[in-house]
N, C-alpha and C positions, 0 to 999 in steps of 0.2 A: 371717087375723088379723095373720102379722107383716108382711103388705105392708102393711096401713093402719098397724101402727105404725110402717113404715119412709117411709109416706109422711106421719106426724104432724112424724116428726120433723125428716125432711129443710124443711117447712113452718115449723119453728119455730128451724133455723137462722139465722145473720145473713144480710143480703144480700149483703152484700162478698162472704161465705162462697162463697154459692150463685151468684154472677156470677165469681169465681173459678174455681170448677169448673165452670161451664158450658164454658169456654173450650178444655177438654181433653178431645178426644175419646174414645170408645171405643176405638177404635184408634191408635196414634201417629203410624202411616203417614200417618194421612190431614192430620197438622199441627193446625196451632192455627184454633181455629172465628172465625173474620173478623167475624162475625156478633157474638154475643156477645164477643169483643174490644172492639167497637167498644162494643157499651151498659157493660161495666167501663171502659173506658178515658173514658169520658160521666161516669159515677157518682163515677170519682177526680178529676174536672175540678168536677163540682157540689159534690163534698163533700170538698175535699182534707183534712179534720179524719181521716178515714178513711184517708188515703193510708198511715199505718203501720203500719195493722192491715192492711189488702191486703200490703203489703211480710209484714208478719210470717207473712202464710198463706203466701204462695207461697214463702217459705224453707224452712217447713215442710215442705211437700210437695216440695220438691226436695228437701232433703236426706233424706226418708224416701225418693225414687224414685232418688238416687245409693246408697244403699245398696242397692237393692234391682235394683241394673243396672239400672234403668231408662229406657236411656239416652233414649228417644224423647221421654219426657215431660219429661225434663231437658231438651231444644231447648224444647221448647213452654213451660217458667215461662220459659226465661230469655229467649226472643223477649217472652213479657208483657210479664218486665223492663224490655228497654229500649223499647219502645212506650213505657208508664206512662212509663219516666224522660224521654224524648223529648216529651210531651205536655205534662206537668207544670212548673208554674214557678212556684211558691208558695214562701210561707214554710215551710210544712210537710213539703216534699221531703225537709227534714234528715232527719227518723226513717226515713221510706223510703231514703234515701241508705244508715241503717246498714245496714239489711237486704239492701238490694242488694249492698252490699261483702262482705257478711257470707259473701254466698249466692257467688261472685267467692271468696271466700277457700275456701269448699266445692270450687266446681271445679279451683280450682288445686292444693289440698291431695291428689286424687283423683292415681291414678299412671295413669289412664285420659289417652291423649295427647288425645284427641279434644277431651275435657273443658276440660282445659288450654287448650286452643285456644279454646274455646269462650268459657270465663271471661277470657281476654285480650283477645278481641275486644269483649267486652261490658265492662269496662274502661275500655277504647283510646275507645270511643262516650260513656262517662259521662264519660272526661278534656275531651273535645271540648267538653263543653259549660260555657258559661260562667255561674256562679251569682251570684244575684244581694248576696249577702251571703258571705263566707268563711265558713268554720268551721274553727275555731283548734283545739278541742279533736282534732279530726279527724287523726290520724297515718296515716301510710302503711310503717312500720316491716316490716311482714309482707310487702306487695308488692315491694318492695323487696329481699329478701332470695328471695322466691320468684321475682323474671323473675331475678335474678341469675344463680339457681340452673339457670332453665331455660337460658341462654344458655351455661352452660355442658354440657347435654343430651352424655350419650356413648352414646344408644342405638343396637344393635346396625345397624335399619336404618336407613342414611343419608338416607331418605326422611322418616319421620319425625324423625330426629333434627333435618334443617335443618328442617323444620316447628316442633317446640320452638324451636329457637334463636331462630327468626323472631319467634314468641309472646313469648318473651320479652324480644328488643329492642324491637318493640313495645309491649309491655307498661313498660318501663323510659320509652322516650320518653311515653308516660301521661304515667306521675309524675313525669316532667319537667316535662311543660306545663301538669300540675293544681297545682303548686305554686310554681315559679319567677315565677309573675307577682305573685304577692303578698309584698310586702319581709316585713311582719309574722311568715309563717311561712316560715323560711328552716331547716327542720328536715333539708330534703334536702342542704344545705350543707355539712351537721354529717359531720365526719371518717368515724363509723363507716357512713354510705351512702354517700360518695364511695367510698371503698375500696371497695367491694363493686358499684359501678356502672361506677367507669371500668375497673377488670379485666376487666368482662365485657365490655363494649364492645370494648376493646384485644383480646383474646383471639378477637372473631369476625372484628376487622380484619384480624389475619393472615392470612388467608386469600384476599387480596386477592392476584391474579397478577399483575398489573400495578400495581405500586404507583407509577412515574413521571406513569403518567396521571392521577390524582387529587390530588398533591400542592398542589396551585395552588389559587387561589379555588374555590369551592364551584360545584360544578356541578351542570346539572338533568335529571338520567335521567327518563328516563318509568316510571309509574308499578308496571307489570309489574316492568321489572327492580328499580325496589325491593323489592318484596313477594317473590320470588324468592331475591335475592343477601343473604346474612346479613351476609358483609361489607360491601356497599356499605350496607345499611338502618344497620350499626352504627358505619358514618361518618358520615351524616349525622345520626342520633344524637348522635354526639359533637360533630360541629359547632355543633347546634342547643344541646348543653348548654353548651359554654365559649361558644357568643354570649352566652345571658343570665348567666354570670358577670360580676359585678359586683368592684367594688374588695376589699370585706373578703373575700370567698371564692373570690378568683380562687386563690388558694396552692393553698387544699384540693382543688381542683379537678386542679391540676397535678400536688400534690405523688405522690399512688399512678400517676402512670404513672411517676415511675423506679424505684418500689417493683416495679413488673408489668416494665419492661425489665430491674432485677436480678437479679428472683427464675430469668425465662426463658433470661438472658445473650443479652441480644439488644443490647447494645453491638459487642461484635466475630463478626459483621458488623454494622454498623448501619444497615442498608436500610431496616428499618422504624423503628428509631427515629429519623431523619433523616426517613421521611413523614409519624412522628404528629408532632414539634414543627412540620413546616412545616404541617401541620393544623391546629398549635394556635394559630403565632402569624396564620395569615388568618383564623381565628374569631375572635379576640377581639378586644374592641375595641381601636384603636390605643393609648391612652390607657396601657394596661395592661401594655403589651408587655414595658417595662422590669419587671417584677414574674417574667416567665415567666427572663429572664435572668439575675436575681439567683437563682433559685431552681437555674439550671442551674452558676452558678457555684459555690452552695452545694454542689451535690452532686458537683460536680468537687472541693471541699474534701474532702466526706467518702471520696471512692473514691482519694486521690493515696496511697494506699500499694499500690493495685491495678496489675492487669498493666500493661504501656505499651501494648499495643492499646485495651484499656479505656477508658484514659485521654484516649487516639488519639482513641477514639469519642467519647467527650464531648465533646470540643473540636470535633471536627467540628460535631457536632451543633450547638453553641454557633455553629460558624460560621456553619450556615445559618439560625439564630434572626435573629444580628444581620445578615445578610444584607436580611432583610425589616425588623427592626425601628432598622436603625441611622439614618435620617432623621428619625423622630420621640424618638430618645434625648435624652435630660436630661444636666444637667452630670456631677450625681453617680453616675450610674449609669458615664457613660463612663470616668470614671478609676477604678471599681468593675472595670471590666472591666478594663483593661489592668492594671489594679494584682495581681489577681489573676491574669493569663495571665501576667504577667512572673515573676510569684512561683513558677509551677508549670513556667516555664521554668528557673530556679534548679533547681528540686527536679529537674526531671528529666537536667539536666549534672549534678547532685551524682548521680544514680545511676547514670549511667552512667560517669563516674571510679570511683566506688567499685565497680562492676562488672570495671571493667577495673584495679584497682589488685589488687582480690581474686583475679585470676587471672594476673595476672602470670608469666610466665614457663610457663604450661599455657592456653596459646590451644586452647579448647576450642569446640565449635558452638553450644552450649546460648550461650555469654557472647558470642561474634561476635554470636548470633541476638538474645538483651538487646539489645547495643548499638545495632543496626541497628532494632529496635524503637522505642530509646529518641531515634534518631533522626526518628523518625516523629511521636513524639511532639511534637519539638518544630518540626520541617516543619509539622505542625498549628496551633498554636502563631503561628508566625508568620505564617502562613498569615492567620489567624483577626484578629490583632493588624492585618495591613497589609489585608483588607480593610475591615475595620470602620471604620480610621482613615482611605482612602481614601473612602469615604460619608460623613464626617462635615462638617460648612459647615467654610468656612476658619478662622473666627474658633476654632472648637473642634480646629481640626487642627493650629494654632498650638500651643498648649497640649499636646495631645498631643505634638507632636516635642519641646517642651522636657521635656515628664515624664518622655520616654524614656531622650532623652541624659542627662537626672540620673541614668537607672541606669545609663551607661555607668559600667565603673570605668576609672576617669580615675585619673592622679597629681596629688592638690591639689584634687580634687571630693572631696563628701561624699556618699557613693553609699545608696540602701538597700536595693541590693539586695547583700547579704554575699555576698563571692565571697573574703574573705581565705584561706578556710582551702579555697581548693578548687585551690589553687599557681599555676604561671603557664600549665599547661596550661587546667586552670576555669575562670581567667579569661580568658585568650585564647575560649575555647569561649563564654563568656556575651558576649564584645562581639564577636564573628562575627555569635551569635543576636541581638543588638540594634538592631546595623547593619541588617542585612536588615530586621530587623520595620521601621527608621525610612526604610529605602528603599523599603521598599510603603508607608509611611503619606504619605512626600514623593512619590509617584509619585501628576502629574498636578496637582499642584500650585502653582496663578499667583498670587504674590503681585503687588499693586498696584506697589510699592519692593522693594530687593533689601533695604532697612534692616527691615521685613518679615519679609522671608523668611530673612534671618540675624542675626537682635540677636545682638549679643555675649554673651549667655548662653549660646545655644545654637554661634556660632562656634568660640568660643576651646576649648572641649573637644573639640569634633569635628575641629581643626585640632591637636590635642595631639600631641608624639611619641610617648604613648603609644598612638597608634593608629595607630604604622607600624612597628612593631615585626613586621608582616606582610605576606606579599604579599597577600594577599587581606581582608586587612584595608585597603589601600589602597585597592583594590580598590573595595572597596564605597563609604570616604569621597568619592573622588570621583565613583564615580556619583551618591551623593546630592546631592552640590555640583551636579551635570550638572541633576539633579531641579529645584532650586533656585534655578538662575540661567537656567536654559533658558525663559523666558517667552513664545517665539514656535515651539514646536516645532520649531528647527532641528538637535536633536541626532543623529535621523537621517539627515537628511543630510551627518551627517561621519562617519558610523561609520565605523572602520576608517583606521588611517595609511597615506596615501598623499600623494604629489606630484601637487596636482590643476591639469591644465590649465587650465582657465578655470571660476573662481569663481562667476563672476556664472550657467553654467549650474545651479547647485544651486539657484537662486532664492530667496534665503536674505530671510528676513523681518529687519528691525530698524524700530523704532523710536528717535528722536532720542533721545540720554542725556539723561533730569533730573536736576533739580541734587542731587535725592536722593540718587542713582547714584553722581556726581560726588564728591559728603562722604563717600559710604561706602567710596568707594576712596581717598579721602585716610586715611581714620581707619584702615582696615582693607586698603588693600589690600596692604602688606608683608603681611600674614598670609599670604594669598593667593601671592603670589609664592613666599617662603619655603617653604609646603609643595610646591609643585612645583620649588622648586630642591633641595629634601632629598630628596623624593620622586625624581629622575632619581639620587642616589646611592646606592642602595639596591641589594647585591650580589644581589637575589632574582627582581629586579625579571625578566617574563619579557613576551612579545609584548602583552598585553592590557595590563599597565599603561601602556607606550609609549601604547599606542593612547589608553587614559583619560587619559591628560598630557595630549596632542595635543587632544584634545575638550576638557579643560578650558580650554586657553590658547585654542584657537577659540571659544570660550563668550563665555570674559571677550572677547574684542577682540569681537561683535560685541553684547553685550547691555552692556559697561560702560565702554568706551573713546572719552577723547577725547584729543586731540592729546598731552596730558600722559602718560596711561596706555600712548600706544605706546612713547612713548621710553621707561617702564618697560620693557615687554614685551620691548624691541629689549634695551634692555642685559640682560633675563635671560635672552634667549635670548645673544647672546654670552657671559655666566657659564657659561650649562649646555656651550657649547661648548670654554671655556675646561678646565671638568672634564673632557672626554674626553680633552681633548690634555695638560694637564699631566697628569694621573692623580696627585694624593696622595691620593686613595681606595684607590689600587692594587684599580680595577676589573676585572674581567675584559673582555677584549677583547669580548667581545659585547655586554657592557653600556656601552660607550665607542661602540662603532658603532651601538650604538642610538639614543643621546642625539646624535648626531652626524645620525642620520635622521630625527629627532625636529626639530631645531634646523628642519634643512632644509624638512622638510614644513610649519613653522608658519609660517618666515620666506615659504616660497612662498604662503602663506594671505594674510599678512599683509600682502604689498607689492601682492596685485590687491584686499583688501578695501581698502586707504587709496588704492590707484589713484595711486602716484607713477613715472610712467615711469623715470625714472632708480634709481628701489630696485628697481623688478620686474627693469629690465634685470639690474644687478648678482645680483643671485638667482638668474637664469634664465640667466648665464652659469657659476655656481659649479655653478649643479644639471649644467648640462652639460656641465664639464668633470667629473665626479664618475662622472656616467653612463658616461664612456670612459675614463678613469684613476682611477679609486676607486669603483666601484660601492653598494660593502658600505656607501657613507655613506648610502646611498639607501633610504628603505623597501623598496622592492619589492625589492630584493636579499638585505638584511639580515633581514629575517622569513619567508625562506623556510627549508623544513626543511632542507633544504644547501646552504649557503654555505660558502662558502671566506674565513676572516678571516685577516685581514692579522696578523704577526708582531710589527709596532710599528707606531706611527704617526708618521711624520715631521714635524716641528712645521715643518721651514723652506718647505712646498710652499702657499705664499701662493693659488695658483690655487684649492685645495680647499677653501678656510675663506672663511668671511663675515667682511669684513677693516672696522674699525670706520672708519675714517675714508672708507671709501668709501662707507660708508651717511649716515655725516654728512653726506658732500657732497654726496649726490642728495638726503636729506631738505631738507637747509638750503637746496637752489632753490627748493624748493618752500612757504616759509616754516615749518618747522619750527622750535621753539627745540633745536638739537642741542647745545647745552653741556654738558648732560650726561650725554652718551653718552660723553664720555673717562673719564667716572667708572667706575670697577668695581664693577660690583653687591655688595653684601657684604647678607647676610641677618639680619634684624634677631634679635636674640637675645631669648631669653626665659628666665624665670627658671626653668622647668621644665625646660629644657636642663641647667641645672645638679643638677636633682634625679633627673634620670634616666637611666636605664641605659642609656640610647644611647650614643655616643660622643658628646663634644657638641662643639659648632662656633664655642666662643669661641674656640678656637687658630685656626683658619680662619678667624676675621674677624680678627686680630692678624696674619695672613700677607700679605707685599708680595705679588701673585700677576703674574707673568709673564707680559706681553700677547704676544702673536703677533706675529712681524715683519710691520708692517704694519698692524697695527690702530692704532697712534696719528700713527708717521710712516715715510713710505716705508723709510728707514733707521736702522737701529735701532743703536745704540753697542754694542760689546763691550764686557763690565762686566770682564772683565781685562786688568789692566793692566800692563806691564811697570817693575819697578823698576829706577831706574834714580839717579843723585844730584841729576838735575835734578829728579825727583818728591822725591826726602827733602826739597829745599832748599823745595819751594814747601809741602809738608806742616808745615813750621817756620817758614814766613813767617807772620806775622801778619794781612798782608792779605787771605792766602787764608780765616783762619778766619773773618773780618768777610764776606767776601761769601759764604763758605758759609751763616754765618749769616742775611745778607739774602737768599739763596734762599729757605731753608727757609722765614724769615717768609712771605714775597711766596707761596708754594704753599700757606701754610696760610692765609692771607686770601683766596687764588685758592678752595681749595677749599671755604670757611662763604661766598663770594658766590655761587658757581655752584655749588655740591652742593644737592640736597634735603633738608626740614630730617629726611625721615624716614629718609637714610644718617645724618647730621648727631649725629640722635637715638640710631641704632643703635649709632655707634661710642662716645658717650659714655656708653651701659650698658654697655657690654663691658667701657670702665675703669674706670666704679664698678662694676661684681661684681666684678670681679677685685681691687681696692683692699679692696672690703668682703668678701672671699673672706680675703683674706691680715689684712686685720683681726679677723675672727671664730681664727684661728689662732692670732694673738699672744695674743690674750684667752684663751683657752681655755689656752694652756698658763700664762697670768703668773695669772690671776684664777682660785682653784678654791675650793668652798665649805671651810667649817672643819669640821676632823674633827668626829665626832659618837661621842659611847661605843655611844651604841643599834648602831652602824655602819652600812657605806655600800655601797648593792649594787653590783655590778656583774655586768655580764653576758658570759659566755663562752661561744661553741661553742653558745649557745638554753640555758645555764644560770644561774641568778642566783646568788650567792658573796654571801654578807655577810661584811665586816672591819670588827669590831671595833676603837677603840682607847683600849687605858687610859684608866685619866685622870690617872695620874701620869707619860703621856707626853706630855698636850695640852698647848699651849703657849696660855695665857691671856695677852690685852692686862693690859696695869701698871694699867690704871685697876681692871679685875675681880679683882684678886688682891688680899686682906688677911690 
């Protein structure tokens, strides 16, 4: 009796029911019945109206056989599953969809690994497939938080645990690729899955042994090794998720990996956080790049109170972002950038003074080790700054140099970047850092015109004396100039001061000067001159600056020189020689034999580049009397590490010197205009001479200065004279003071026809500063404002004093008094 009620009622179940159960054997070993699969999987195709109530049995019965360990028959619903899901492509899939997730959420929720696995792979098959309609209502919150979780697995055996891990990056790229393609639902975007997706990502990427080899474009393993390696699966992973970031959520995408390098301290070292950004920026789209950089300069804002390694790291990091991303950068972004690295270069000279101010006089290892940190920091730094600005087109690397030099602090510029209160050490430290960062951003750069490559905005401060205030601050300005005027890569072929035999082997490139060229050394080239005429007086000066003089004067003659600009060159080089032999620098003897080696080696440059027989001869007789009676004039004698210098130097040994009138005479066969080579170079003055702390060099252009016997004519007059009554009588003769007088005129009409108008110009600022020097004097003491009762500050010693005065001591004008 209870068989036939057991076989009533099995009879009077549904059909779905009973094609359901057919499908699952007696045994589980034996698998799922092929057979009956096939007529269920017919019946959910004929009748998909039924597809949710099939979904809703076999949920049933799975989670009654997960409970019951059942694990055998838990394979056999959940292979139904994805058959049925794999079959099916109706509108009606949805209700089955829930069920299916449902039953996916069963397995993962089990601590059973197997299960887990199980449920991820069946997942990973329903993300594959592309529906024909969305469904919005549809969250994946739960999955999400669960691969997270697996991908972070610490079970005991390493076998299974990388098997979780797997499941769940697997499982994570799912719901990547089940959602990311529709704009509409953009729920994976949302801040609290990113955080919890890219950690776990990042976290299986460590494990990556060789992190060099993957950094680059995205590469394609075979298949095995993905399924295998948690790492490499949870790179491409990652790859795949920042390609489909988009504009609005590319941030959120970025922002939890410095949250995950924070938390880990995985800046100093930064191995891998330098392979996930070069990860991040060849996944994403080009367009976007600029977004990944502002995000990394953000977080250099928020960490600049952190170690100087830390900060080290950032920067680097940053450098190899813009490394990849600095050709397709935007305007705003790039002065975003330097705007910020120059500011964090301030912050980091302001810690390291105050490092070393707070330890003063207890030189201790902990504040050596700061500084030398903090050194690093800003090695970084500019680093970062000069290559970025070295990838950038020219039209935008223009801009950059002039932004920079605006933060030079200059005297008479208006800076922004505040270095007043960091004294003159600060600031020396910030335009060291500046120079350099604008000598990597000018390295490698060919402007069209040199009018280009040095407008007076950027010239006249980088020609400042406040930036010779050092030796290695010279240093640098003229290497930049080197950067900047070198248009045919001839600069290394002159490295290094030396007397070069024959010129023409260096094979030195030029092209003919334009008339560009030509205006720009009328307007500017006293600047020019000027700095390497002060630059050779400079007590500090040591082998490499010589050497950088030398390169620049070989620069200018072969990239800006025409017939006019030598006879410049010629008279500065006899100037700078003139300064070793009179000495009112009161140079040291080595610095006098250097400018003397110096003269030599250019003048020897300078008579095979113009190719005038009779100047080369004259040259190449002085070098070689010099080589056997005065060596130490000679480069190669004088820059080595011992040399023997001379005690004085003899002004009357005419053999040893480059004697002017001899070069006039070989120039002037050869049609040169030498007229004004009798002139004496005098250096054009500028007003910041007078504001600066240099010694300045208006008394030096007001000095008659002493030519060498022989530079104007072969015999030269002794200037004393013996008294005697036949000099008192012609000293009182009236005739004589008329033709002293018509001398005078006749030399000063001599010298406004044949001076240039830009000596012409120099000497008459020297008399107006000087006239309005001594006018500002007289004013200041005749003209002072009228007492005030409030009173009048003044300042003493860095203190302010107010004086009051009565008011029955003020003296009021007769019109104000009744």
């Amino acid at each position: 009796l209870s068989a036939g009620v057991c076989c009533c009622c099995a009879a009077l179940r549904p059909r779905y029911k009973r094609l359901v159960d057919n499908i699952f054997p007696e045994d589980p070993k034996d698998g799922l019945v092929k057979a009956d699969m096939e007529k269920l999987t017919f019946y959910a195709v004929s009748a998909p109206e039924k597809l949710d109530r099939i979904g809703a049995y076999l949920a049933e019965r799975l989670s009654r056989d997960v409970v019951r360990h059942r694990y055998g028959y838990v394979l056999i619903a959940m292979e139904a599953l994805d058959q049925l899901l794999m079959a099916c492509h109706s509108q009606s899939i949805k209700p089955f969809v829930e069920s299916f997730l449902h039953m996916v959420a069963k397995l993962l929720e089990s601590g059973e690994p197997k299960l887990q696995v199980l449920g991820t792979n069946s997942f990973v098959k329903f993300a594959n497939i592309e529906e024909d309609t969305p469904s919005y209502h549809r969250r994946y919150d739960f999955f999400v938080s669960r691969f997270s979780a697996m991908c972070h697995s610490c079970d005991p055996d390493p076998e299974i645990q990388t098997e979780i891990r797997i499941a769940g990056i697997r499982g994570i790229q799912g719901v990547v690729r089940k959602t990311v393609n529709d704009e509409l639902r953009a729920t994976i975007w949302e801040p609290q899955h990113m955080d919890k997706i890219v950690p776990s990502l990042l976290f299986n990427m460590q494990k990556i042994e060789d992190i060099d080899s993957r950094t680059g474009p995205p590469s394609s393993p075979t298949g095995g090794e993905k399924e295998e390696n948690p790492a490499l699966l949870a790179e491409n992973c990652f790859r795949e998720l920042l390609g489909r970031a988009t504009y609005g959520n590319m941030n959120n995408a970025v922002r939890p990996v410095f949250a995950h390098l924070d938390y880990h301290r995985l800046w100093d070292p930064n191995e891998f956080a330098v392979s996930c950004f070069k990860i991040i920026m060849y996944s994403i789209q080009a367009q976007y790049s600029h977004h990944v950089i502002q995000e990394i300069l953000g977080h250099l804002d928020v960490r600049k109170r952190d170690s100087p390694r830390v900060r080290a790291g950032i920067i680097q990091v940053l450098l190899e972002a813009v490394a990849i991303a600095a050709k397709g950068s935007i305007g705003p972004t790039v002065l975003e950038v330097f705007n910020t690295l120059l500011k964090h270069l301030r912050i980091s000279v302001d810690f390291e003074l105050g490092d070393r101010r707070s330890s003063a006089g207890s030189a201790t290892f902990s504040t050596s080790s700061k500084e030398s940190d903090e050194r690093i920091v800003q090695n970084a730094i500019i680093q970062t700054i000069g290559f970025f600005g070295s990838n950038l087109p020219d039209y935008q690397r223009s801009e950059i140099m002039m932004f920079i030099m605006g933060k030079v602090p200059v005297l008479g510029t208006s800076q922004s970047l505040d270095s007043s209160h960091l004294g003159d050490m600060g600031t020396r430290r910030i335009q060291i850092m500046l120079l350099r960062s604008l000598l990597m951003v000018t390295s490698g750069y060919k402007a069209t015109t040199i009018n280009n490559a040095l407008p007076p905005p950027f010239l006249d401060p980088l020609l400042s004396p406040a930036l010779m205030e050092d030796s290695e601050l010279r240093q640098l300005v003229l290497e930049i100039l080197h950067n900047l005027i070198d248009r045919h890569d001839n600069r290394a072929k002159l490295r290094g001061i030396r007397i070069i035999p024959d010129v023409s082997d260096l094979k030195i490139k030029r092209d003919k000067i334009s008339r560009q060229d030509v205006s720009f050394m009328k307007k500017h080239g006293q600047q020019l001159y000027r700095h390497i005429y002060l630059g050779c007086k400079e007590e500090d000066n040591v082998q490499k600056n010589f050497e950088l003089l030398f390169t620049s004067l070989a620069l200018t003659t072969i990239e800006l020189a025409n017939e006019e600009v030598v006879i410049d060159l010629i008279r500065l080089a006899i100037a700078l020689q003139d300064i070793a032999i009179i000495n009112e620098d009161n140079l040291p003897m080595f610095n006098r034999c250097g400018v003397m080696a110096l003269v030599a080696a250019y003048l020897n440059f300078l008579s095979q580049m113009i190719a005038v027989p009779a100047f080369c001869q004259h040259v190449s007789k002085v070098i070689e009397t010099r080589s056997l009676e005065a060596s130490y004039f000679l480069p190669e004698t004088i820059f080595k590490d011992k040399c023997n210098l001379p005690k004085s130097l003899e002004k009357h040994e005419k053999d040893l010197f480059f004697l002017t009138n001899k070069i006039a005479e070989s120039l002037g066969g050869s049609g040169y205009s030498v007229e004004r080579l009798s002139i004496p170079y005098v250096p054009q003055v500028t007003d910041e001479d007078r504001l600066s702390r240099r010694k300045s060099i208006v008394d030096t252009v007001s000095l008659q200065v002493d030519i060498l016997p022989g530079n104007n004519t072969e015999d030269k007059i002794d200037n004393t004279e013996e008294i005697t009554f036949e000099a008192l009588k012609k000293a009182i003769d009236n005739n004589g003071l008329e033709e002293q007088e018509k001398e005078k005129r006749r030399l000063v009409i001599e010298k406004f026809q044949k001076a240039p108008f830009e000596e012409i110009a120099a000497q008459c600022e020297t008399k107006a500063n000087l006239l309005h020097d001594r006018l500002a004097q007289i004013l200041e003491l005749t003209i002072r404002p009228p007492p005030s009762p409030s009173g009048t500050m003044t300042i003493t010693a860095g203190h302010a004093h107010y004086h009051s005065v009565p008011v029955y001591e003020m003296k009021f004008p007769d019109l104000c008094v009744y």
